[in-house]
N, C-alpha and C positions, 0 to 999 in steps of 0.2 A: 593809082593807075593800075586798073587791069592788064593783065599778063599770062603766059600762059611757059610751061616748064615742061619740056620733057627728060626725065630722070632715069639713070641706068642705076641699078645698086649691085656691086658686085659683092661675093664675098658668100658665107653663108648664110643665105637671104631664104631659103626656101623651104618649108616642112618646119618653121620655126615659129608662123604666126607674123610673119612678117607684114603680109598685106593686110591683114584684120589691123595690124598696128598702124599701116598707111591710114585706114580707113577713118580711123577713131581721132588721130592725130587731122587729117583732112579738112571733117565733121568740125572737132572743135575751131580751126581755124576760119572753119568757112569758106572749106574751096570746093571746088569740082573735080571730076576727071576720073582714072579709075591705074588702077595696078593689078600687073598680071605675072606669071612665072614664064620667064623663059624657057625654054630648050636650053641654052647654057649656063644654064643652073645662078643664072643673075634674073630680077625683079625690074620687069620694065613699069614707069609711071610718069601718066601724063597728070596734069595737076595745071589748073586755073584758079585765077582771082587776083586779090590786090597782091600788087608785089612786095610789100614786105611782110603778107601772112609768105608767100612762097617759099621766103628767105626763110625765114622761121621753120617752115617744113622742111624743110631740106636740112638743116639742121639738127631736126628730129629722126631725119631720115640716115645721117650720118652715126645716129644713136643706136639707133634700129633697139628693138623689143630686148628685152632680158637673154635671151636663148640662140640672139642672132651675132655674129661676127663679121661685121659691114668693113671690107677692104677698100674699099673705091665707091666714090657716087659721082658722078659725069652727068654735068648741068646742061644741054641744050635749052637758053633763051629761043621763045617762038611768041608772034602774033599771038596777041588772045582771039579765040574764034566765038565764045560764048557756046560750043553746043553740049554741055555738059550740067544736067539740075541737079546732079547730086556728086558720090563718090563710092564708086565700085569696085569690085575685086574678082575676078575669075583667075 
């Protein structure tokens, strides 16, 4: 069943590679969406598809990249909307 997750990453999430690692983790699962850097210094990411690639990412997201120190991830469940073809990062 598609789904769709919006995810906060708190912690040392930014100037680390952190979104490129959203990215690639995303890609290999097969979802959409996209990841961005806050103003308070946490990693906001919206992220679509089947829900247990989602679980899985979040999972990975809980990991974060080599160089990151992930204190908190906060799962907002949403409707899936479909309007996302790929997974991007600004």
């Amino acid at each position: 069943m598609k789904t769709r997750a919006e995810i906060k990453v708190k912690g040392l999430v930014q100037g680390v590679g952190y979104r490129a690692f959203a990215k690639r983790v995303a890609e290999r699962l097969g979802l959409n969406g996209f990841a961005q850097n806050m103003p308070d210094g946490s990693v906001r990411i919206i992220v679509e598809g089947e829900r247990d690639a989602i679980e899985e990412f979040i999972g990975e997201c809980r990991r974060g990249p080599p160089l990151s120190e992930v204190e908190d991830v906060n799962v907002k469940w949403e409707e899936y909307k479909g309007e996302f073809d790929n997974f991007y990062y600004f």
